[in-house]
DRENLO-798893 format. One record per residue: x negated, y negated, z of N, C-alpha, C in turn. Coordinates in pm, whole numbers, m for minus. Atoms other than C-alpha are relative to their C-alpha. Example, Ala and Ser with C-alpha at 12.3 -4.5 7.8 and 13.67 -1.06 7.14 Angstrom:
residues 2
ATOM, m89, 119, 0, m1230, 450, 780, m90, m120, 0
ATOM, 82, 119, m6, m1367, 106, 714, 77, m109, 73
END
This chain:
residues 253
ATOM, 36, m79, 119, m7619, m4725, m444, 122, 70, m56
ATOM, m97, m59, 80, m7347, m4606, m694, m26, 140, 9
ATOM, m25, m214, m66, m7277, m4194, m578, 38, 41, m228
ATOM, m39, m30, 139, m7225, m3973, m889, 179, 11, m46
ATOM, m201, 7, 75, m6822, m3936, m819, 21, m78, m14
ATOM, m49, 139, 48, m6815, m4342, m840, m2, 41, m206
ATOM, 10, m4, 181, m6998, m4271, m1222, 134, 83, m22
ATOM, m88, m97, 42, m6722, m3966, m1284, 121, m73, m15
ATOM, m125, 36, m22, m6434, m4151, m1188, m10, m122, m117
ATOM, 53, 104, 136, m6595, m4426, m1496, 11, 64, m94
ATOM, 6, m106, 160, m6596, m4133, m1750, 158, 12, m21
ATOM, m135, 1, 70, m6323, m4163, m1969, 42, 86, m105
ATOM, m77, m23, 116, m6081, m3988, m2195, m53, 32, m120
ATOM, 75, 16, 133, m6210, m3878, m2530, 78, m87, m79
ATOM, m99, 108, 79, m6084, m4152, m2706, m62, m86, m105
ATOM, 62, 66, 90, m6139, m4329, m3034, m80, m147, 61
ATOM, 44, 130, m56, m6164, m4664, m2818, m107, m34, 43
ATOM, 133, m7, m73, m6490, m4799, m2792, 29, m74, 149
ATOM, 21, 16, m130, m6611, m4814, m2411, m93, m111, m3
ATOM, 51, 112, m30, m6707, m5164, m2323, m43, m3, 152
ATOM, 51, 16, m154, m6941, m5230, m1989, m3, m131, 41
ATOM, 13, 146, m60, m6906, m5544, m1794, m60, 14, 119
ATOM, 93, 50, m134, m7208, m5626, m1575, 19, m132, 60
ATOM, m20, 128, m12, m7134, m5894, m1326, 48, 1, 129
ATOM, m45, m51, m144, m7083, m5909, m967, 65, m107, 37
ATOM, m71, 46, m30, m6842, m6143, m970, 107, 71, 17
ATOM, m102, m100, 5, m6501, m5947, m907, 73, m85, m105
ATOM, m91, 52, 63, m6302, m6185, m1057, m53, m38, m127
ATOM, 62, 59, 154, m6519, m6284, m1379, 28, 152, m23
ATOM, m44, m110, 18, m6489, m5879, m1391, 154, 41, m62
ATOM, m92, m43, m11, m6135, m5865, m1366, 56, m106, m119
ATOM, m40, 100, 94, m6043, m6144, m1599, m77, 47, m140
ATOM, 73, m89, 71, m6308, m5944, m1841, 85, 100, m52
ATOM, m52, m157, 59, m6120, m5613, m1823, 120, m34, m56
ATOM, m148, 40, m10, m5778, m5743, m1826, m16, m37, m159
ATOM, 51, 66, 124, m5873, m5928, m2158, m31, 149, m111
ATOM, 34, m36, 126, m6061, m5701, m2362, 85, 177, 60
ATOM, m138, m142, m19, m5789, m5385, m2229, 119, m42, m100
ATOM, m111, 6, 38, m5537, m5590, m2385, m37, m6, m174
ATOM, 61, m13, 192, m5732, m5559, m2751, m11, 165, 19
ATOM, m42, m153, 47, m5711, m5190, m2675, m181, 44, 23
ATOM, 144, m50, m61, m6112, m5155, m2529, 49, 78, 107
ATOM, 47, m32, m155, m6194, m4926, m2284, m122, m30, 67
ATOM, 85, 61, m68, m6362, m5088, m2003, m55, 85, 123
ATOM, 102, m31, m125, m6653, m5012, m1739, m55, m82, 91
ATOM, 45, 125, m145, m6797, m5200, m1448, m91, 20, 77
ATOM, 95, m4, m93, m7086, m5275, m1300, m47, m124, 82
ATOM, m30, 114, m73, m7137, m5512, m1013, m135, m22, 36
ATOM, 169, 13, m23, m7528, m5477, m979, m96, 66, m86
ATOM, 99, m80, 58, m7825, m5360, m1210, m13, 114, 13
ATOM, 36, m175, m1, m7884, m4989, m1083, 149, 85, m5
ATOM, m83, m23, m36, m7528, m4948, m1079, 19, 23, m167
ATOM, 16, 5, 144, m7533, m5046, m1455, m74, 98, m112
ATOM, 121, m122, 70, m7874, m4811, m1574, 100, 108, 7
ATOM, m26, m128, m32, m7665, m4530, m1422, 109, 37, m29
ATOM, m132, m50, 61, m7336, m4584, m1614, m66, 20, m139
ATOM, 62, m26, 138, m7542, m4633, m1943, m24, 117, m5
ATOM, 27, m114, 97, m7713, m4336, m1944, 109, 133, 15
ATOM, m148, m100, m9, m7388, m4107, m1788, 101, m35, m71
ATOM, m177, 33, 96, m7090, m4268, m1981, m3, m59, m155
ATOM, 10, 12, 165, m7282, m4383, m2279, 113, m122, 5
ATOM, m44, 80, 33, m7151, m4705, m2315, m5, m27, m163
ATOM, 34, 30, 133, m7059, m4858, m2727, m83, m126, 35
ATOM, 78, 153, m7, m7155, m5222, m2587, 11, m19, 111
ATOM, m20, 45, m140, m7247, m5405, m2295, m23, m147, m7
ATOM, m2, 158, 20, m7141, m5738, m2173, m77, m59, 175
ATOM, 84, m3, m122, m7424, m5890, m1943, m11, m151, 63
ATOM, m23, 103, m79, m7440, m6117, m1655, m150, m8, 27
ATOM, 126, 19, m86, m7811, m6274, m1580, m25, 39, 132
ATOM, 8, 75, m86, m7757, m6360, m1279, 89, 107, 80
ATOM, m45, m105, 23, m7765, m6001, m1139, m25, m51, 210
ATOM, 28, m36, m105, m7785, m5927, m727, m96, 74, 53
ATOM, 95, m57, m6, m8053, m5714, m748, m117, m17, m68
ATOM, 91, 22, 102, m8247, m5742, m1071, 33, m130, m122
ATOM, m35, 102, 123, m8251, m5997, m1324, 68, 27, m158
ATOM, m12, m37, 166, m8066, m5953, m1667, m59, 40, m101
ATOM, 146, 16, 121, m8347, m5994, m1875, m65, 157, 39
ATOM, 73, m109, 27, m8509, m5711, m1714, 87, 133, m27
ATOM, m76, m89, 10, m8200, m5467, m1718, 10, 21, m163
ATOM, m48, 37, 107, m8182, m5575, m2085, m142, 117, m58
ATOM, 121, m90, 36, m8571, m5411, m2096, 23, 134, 25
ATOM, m51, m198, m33, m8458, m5098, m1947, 123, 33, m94
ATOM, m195, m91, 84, m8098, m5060, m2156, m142, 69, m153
ATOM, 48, 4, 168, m8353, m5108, m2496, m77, 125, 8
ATOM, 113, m124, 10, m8610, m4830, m2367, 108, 131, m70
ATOM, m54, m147, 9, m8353, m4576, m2431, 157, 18, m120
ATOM, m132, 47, 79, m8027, m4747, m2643, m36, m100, m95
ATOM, 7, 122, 101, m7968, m4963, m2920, 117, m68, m11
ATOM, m147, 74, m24, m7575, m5084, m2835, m70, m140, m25
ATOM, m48, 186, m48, m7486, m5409, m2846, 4, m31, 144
ATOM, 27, 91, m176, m7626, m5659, m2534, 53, m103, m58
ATOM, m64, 109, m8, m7390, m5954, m2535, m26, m39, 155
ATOM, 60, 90, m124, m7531, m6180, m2279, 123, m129, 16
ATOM, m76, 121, m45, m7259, m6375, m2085, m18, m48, 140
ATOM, 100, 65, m113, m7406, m6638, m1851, 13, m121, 23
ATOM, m44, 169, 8, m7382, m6936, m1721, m179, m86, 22
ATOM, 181, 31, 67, m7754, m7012, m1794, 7, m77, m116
ATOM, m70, 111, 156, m7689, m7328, m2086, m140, 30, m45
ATOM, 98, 56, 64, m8074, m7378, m2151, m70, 129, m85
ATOM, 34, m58, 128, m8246, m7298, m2495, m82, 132, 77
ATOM, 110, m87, m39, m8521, m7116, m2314, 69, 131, 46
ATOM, m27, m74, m31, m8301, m6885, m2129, 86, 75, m101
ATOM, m11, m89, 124, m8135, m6775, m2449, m96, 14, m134
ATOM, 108, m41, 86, m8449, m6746, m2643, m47, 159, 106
ATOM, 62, m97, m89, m8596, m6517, m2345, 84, 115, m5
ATOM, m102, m133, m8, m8267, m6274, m2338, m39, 93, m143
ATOM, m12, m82, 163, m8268, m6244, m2722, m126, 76, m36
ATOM, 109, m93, 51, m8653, m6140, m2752, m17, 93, 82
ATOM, 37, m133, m41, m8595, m5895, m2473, 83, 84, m63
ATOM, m106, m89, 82, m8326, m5743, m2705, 105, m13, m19
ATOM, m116, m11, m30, m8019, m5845, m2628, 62, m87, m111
ATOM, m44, 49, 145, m7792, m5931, m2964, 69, m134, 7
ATOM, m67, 159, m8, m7564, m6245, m2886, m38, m32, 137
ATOM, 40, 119, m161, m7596, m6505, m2602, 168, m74, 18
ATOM, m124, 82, m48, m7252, m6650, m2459, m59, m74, 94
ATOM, 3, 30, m142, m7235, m6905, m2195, 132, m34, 34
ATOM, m102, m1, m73, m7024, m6928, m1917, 35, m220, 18
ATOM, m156, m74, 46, m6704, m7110, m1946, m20, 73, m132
ATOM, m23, m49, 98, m6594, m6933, m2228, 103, 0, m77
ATOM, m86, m62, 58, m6338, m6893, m2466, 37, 176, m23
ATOM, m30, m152, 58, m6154, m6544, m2450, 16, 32, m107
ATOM, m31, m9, 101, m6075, m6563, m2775, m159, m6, m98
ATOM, 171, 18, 11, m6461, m6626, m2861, m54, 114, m4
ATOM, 61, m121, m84, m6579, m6330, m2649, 54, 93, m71
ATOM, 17, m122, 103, m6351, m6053, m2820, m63, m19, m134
ATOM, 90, m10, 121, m6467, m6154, m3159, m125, 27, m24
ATOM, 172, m13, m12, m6796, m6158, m3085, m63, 147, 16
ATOM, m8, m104, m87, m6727, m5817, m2915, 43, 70, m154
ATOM, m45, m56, 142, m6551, m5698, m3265, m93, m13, m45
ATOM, 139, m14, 89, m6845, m5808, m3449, m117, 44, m13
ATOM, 165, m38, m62, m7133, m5675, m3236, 48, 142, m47
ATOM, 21, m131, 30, m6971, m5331, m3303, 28, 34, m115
ATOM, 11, m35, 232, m6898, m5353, m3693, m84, m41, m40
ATOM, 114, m6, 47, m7234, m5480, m3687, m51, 164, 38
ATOM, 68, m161, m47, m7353, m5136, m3507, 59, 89, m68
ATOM, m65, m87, 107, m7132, m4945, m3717, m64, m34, m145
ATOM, 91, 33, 151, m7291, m5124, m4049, m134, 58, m2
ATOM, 159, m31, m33, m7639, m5062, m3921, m22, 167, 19
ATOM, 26, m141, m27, m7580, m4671, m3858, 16, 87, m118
ATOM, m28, m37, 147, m7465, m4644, m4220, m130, 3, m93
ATOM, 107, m19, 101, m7778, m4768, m4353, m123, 92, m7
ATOM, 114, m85, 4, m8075, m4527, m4480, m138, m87, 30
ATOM, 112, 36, m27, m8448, m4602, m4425, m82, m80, m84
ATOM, 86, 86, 106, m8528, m4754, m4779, 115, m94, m30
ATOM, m113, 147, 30, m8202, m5028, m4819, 62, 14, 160
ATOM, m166, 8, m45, m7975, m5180, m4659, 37, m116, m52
ATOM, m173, 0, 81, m7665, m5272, m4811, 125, m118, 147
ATOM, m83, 71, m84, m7451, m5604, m4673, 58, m67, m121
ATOM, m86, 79, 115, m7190, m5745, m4909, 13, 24, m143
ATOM, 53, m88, 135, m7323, m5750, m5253, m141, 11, m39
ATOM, 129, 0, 10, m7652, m5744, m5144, m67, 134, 0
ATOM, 97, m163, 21, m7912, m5443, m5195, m170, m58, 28
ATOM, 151, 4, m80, m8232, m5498, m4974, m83, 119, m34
ATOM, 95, m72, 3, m8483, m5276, m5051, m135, m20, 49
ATOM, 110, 55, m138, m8749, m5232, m4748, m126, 75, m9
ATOM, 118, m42, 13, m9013, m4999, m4909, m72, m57, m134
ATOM, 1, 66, 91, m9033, m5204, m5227, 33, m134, 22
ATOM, m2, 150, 7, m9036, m5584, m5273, 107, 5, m136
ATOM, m76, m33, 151, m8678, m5514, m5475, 128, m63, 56
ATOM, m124, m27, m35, m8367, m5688, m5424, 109, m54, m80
ATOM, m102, 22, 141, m8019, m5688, m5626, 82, m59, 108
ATOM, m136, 23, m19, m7677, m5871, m5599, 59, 5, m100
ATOM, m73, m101, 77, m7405, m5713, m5725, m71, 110, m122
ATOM, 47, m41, 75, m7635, m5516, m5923, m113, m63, m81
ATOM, 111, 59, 95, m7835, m5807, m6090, m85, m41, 124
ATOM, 139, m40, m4, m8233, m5810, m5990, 40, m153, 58
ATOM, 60, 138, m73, m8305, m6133, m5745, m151, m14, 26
ATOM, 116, 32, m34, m8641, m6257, m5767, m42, m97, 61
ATOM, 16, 30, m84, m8798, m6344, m5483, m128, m39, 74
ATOM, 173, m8, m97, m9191, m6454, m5357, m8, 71, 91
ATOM, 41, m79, m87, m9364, m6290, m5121, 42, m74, 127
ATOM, m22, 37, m120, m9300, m6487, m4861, 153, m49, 47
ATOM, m133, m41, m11, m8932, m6485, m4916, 69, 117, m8
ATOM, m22, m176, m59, m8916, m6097, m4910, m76, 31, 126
ATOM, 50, 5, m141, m9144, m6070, m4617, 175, m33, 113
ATOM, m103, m20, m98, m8867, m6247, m4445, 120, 37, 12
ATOM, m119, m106, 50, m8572, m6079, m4604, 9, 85, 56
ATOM, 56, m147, m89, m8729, m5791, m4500, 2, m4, 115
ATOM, 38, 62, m166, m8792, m5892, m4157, 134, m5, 26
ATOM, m109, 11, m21, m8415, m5980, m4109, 63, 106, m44
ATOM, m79, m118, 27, m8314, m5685, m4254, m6, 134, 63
ATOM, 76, m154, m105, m8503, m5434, m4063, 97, m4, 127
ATOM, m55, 35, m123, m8313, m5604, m3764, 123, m96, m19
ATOM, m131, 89, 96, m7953, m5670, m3953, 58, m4, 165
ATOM, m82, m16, m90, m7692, m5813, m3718, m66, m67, 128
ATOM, 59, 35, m133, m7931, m5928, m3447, m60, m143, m18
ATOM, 63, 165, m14, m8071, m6292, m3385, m118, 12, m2
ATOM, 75, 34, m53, m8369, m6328, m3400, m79, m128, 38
ATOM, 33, 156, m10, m8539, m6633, m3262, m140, m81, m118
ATOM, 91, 78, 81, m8779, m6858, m3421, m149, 45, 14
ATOM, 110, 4, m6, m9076, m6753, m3235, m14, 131, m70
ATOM, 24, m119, 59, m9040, m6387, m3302, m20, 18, m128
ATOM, 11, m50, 153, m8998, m6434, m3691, m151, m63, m14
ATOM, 95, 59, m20, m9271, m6687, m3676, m158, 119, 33
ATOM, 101, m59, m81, m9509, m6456, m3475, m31, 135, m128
ATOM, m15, m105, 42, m9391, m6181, m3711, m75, 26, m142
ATOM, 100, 41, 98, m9512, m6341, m4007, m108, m61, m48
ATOM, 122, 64, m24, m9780, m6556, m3948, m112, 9, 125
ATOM, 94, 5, m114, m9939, m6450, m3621, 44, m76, 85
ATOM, m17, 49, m93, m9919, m6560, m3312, m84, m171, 11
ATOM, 43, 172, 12, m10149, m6895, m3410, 51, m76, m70
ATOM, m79, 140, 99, m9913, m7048, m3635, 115, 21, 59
ATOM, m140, 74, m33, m9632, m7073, m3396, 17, m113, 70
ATOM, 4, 153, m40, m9710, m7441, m3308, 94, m82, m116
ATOM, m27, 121, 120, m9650, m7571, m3691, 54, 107, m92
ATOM, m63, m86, 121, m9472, m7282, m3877, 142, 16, m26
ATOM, m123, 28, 22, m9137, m7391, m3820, 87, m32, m101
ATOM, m13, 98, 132, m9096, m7607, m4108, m8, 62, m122
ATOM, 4, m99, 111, m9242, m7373, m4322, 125, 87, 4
ATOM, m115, m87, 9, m8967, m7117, m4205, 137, m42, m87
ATOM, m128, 57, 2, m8693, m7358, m4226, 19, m33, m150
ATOM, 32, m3, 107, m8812, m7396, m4575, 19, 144, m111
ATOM, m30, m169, 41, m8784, m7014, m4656, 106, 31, m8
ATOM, m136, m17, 9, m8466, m6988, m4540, 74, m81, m95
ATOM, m110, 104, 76, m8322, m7284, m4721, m15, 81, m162
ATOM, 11, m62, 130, m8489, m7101, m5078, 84, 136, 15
ATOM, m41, m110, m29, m8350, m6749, m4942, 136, m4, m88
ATOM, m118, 93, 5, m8010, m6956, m4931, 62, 16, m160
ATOM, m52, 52, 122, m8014, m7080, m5268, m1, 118, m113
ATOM, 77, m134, 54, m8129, m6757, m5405, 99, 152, 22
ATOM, m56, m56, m95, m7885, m6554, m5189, 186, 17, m21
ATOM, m148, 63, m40, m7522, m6737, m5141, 57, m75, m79
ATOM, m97, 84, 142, m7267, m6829, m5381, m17, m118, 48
ATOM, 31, 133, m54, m7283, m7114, m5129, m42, m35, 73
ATOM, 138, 16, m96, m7586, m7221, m4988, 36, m77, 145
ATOM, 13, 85, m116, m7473, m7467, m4768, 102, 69, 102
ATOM, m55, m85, m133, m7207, m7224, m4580, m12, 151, m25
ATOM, 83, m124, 42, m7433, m6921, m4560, 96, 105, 69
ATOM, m64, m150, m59, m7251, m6561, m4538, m119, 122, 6
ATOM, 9, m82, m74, m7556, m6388, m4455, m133, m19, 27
ATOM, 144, 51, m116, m7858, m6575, m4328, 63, m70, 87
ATOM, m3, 105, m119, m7727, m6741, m4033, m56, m70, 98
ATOM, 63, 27, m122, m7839, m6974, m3798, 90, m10, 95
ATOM, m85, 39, m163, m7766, m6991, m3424, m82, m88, 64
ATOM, 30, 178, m51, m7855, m7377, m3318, m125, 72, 111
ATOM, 126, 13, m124, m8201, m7385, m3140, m54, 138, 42
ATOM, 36, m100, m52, m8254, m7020, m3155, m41, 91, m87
ATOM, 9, m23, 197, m8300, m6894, m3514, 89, 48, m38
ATOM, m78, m33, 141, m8167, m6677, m3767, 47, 158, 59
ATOM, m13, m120, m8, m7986, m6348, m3805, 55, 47, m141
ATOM, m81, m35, 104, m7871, m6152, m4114, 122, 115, 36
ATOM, m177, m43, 53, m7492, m6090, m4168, 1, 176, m52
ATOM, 12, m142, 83, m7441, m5690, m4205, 154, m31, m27
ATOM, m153, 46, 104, m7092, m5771, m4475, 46, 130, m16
ATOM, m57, m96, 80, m6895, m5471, m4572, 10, m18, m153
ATOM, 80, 15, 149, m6987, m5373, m4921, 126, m43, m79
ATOM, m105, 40, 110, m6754, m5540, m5203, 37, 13, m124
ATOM, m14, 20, 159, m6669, m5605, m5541, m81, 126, m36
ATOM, 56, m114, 13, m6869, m5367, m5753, m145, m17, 45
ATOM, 152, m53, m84, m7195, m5351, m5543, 54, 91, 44
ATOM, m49, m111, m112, m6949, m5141, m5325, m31, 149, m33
ATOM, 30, m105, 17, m6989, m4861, m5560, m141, 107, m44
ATOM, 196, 1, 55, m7374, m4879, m5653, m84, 95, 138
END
C-alpha cells in the first residue's frame, strides 16, 4: 500500500508544467515514459498499481493520466470508473490490448484516447499535447456555446454559425452536433451516440443512418469535407469533435 510520505515525496513544485501520471507496473515501460515526456518539459508521476494511482489523483491532482489496462490489482477500465467519479482530466489509455472491443469498453467508461502498445513516442506526446489543449478549450467554454474554430454551437437553442454566417441544420443533425459538443474533444463510440439518440433498440441498424449524419454534418461544416477538421473519426470506434482555437473573425464574436 502506497504510505502518505511515498504520495509527498510525488508532490511537486508549483510549477506552470502540467503534471502527467503514468500508471503501469512495468518499471521500464515507466521509465522510458518519464524520460520521454520530461524531455518535452512534463512533470511526471508514477503509479505501479491501481490504489497507488486513486491516491496520487486525489493528493497531487494530476492534469492527465496515462493508463495501463493491464493493472496488478484492478483492471483499467475500472480505475478509469473511479478517476471519472471525481475528475474530468484527460485518460489516455496505453495498452497493449489491439481489439476493437477493448477500446470501445475503455472509451465508454470515460477515458479520452486509446493508444496501443508498441508505440510511437512521438505519437504519445502529441496526443498528450492535444488531450490538454483539448481540456484547456473545454474549460473556456460557457454552458450555452461552445466555440471551436469558426464554429459557434449553440446547446440551448437549435442555432449554429460559422464565422458568423447562420448554418442550417435538421434536427437530426443538431441533435448530434449537440451531442458531440456537449462532450468536445472526447471520442465517443458508435454505440454511445447511437444509444444517445435513438435508444438503446436501434443500435443493431442505426449505424448507417449515423454514418449518414455525419457525412451531411461534413458537408455543412468543413471547407473540406473529405479531410474533416472537426468531426473526426477514430477507425472502428466513432466520432469526436475537434475543440480548434478560435480564428479568423469568429475569434472576435
Amino acid at each position: 500500500m502506497i504510505s502518505f510520505r511515498m504520495l509527498s515525496d510525488q508532490r511537486l513544485n508549483p510549477s506552470a508544467a502540467p503534471r502527467i501520471l503514468i500508471v503501469d507496473d512495468e518499471p521500464h515501460v515507466r521509465k522510458f515514459l518519464r524520460l520521454s515526456l520530461q524531455a518535452e518539459e512534463f512533470n511526471v508521476l508514477e503509479a505501479a498499481t491501481a490504489e497507488e494511482a486513486i491516491i496520487i489523483v486525489h493528493g497531487a491532482v494530476p492534469d492527465l493520466m496515462i493508463l495501463d489496462l493491464g493493472l496488478p490489482d484492478i483492471d483499467g477500465r475500472q480505475v478509469i470508473k473511479d478517476v471519472r467519479l471525481t475528475s474530468s482530466m484527460p485518460i489516455l489509455v496505453l495498452s497493449g490490448r489491439t481489439e476493437d472491443s477493448e477500446k470501445i469498453a475503455a472509451l465508454e467508461q470515460g477515458a479520452d484516447d486509446y493508444i496501443t502498445k508498441p508505440f510511437a513516442v512521438r505519437d504519445l506526446v502529441k496526443r498528450v499535447q492535444a488531450a490538454l489543449q483539448q481540456r484547456t478549450l473545454r474549460e473556456r467554454q460557457d454552458e450555452d456555446n461552445v466555440l471551436t474554430g469558426e464554429l459557434d454551437i449553440h446547446l440551448r437553442a437549435p442555432e449554429v454559425r460559422r464565422a458568423g454566417a447562420a448554418v442550417v441544420l435538421d434536427g437530426d443533425e443538431y441533435a448530434l452536433l449537440r451531442l458531440l459538443a456537449m462532450h468536445g474533444g472526447r471520442v465517443l463510440t458508435y454505440g454511445h451516440i447511437v444509444r444517445s439518440l435513438w435508444g438503446k433498440e436501434g443500435e443493431p441498424n442505426r449505424q448507417r443512418d449515423l454514418q449518414k449524419r455525419v457525412h451531411g454534418l461534413r458537408h455543412k461544416l468543413e471547407t473540406e469535407p473529405a479531410f474533416p477538421r472537426y468531426i473526426v473519426t477514430e477507425p472502428a470506434v466513432g466520432y469526436r469533435l475537434e475543440l480548434l482555437p478560435r480564428q479568423g473573425s469568429a475569434a472576435g464574436q
